[in-house]
PAFI-304871 format. One record per residue: x, z negated, y of N, C-alpha, C, O, CB in turn. Coordinates in steps of 0.05 Angstrom, whole numbers, plus 32768, in hexadecimal, padded with zeros to 4 digits. Atoms other than C-alpha are relative to their C-alpha. Glycine has a CB too. Layout:
% residues N
XZYXZYXZYXZYXZY...
END
This chain:
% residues 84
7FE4800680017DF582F9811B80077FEE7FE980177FF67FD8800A7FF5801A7FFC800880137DF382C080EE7FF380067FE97FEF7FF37FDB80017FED80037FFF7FF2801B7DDD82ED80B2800980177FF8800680277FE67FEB80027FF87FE27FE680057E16831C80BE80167FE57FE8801F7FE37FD1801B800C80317FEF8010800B7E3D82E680B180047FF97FEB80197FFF7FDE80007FF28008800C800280157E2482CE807D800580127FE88010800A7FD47FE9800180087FF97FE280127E2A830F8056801980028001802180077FEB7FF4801C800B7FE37FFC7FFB7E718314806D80117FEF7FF6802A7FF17FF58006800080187FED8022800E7E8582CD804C7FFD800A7FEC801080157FE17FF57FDA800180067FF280207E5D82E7800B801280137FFA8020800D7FE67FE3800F7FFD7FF07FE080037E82832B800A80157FF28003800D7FE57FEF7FFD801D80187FE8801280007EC2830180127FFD7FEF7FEF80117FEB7FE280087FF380167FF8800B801B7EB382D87FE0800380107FE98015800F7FDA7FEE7FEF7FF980037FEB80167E9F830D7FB2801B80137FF3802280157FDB7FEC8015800D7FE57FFC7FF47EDD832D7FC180157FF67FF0802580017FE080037FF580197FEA801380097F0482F17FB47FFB7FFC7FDC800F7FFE7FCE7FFB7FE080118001800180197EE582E97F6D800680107FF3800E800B7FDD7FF07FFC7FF87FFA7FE880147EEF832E7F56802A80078004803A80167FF87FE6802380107FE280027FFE7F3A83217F6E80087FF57FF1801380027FDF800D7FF880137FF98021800C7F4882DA7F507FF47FFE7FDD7FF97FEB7FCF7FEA7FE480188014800180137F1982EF7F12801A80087FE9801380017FD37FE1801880057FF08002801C7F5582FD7EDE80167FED800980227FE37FF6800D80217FF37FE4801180007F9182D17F007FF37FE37FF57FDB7FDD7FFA80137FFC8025800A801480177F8982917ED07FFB7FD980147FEE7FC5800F802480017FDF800380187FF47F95825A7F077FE77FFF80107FD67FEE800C80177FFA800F801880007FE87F6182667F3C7FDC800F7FF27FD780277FF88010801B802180177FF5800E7F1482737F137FFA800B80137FF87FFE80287FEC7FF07FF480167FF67FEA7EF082B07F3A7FEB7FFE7FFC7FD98008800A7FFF801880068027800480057EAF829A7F1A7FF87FEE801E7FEB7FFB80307FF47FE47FDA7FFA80157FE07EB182617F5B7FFB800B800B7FE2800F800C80177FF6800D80117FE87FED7EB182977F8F7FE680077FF97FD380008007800E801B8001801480017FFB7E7F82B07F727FDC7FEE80057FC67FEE80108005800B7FF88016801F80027E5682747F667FFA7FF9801E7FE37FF5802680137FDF7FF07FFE80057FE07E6A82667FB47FF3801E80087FDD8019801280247FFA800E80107FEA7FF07E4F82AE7FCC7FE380027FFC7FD78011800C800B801B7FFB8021800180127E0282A37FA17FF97FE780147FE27FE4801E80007FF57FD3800A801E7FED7E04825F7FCB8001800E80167FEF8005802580157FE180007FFE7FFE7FE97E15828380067FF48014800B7FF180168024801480008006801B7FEF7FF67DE482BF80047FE880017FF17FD2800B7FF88005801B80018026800180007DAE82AF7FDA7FFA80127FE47FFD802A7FE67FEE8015802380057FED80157D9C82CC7F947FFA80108009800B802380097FF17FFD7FEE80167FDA7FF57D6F83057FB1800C800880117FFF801A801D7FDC800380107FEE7FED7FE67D9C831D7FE2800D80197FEC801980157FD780207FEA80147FFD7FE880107DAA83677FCA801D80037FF38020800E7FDD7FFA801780127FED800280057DED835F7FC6800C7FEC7FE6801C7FF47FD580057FFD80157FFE8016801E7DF183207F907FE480187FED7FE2800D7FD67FEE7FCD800C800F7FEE80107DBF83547F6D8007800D7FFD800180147FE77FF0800680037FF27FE580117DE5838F7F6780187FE87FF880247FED800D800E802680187FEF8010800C7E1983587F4B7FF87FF97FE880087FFC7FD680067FED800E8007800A800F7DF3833B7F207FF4801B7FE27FF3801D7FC97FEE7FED8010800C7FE380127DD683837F08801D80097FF2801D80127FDB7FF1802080197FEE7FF080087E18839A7EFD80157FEC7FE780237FF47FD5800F800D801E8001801480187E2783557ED47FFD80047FE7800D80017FD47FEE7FF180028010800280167DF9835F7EA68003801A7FF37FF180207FE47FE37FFA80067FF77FEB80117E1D83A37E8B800C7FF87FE7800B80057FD280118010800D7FF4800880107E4583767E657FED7FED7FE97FDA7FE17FF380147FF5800E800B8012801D7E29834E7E1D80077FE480127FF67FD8801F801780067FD9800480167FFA7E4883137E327FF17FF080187FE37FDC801680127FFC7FFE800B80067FE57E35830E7E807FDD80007FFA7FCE7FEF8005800C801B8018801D7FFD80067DED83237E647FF67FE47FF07FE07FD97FF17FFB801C7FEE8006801E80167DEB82E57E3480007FE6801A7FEC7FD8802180247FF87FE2800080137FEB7E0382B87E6B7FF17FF880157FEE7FE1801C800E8003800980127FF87FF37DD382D57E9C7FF27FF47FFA7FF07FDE80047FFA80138003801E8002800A7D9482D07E7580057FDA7FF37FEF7FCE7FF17FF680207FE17FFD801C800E7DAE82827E547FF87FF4801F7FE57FE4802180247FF77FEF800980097FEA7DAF82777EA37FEC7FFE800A7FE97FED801C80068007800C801E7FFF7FF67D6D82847EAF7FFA801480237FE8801280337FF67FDB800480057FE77FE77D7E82C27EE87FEF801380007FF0801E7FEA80148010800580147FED80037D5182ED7EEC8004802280008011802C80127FF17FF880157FEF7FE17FFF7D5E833C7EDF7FFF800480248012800A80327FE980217FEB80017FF37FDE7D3D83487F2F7FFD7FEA800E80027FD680007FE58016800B800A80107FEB7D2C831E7F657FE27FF77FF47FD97FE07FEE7FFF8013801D8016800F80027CE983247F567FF07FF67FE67FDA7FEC7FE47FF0800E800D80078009801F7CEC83167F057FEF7FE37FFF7FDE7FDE7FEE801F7FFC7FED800B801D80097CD782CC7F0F7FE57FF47FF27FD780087FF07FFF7FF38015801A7FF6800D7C9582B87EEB7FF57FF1801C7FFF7FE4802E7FF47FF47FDC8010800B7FF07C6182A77F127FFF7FD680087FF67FC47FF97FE7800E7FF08003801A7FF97C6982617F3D80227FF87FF980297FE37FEF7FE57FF07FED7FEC7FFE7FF57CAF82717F4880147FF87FE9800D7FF47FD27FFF7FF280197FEB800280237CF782677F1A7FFF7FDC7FF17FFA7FC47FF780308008800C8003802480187CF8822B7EE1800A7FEE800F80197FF6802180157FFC7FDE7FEB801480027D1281EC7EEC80087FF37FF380187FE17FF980007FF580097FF5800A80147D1981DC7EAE80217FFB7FF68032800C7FF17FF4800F7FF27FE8800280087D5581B97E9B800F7FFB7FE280287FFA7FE080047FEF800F
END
């Protein structure tokens, strides 16, 4: 039950960002920033997001400067950087 939920806040946030994502007062990057916190990079869903991101030049620049990984399981060995 609580990882319905869970999914159901994400998908509502997701939602909300792809709403809020051109009106100039309210940033939908946030939502999503809030739905990645609230399910989890590797959750399939922030992954077909992130896949479908990275169609774009810029989102792909941003991505990879981030240090995301194309899959879940891209990370190198001994898990993602922490290089700051």
């Amino acid at each position: 039950m609580k990882q319905k939920l869970r999914t159901a806040l994400g998908v509502f946030l997701i939602v909300l960002a792809v709403i809020t994502g051109p009106i100039p007062i309210i940033q939908g990057w946030m939502f999503f920033v809030a739905a990645i916190g609230v399910l989890g990079i590797e959750h399939p869903i922030i992954q077909w997001c992130l896949d479908q991101m990275r169609r774009f030049p810029f989102a792909r620049k941003a991505l990879d400067k981030l240090g995301i990984p194309k899959k879940a399981g891209d990370y190198p060995p001994g898990g993602p950087s922490t290089d700051v």
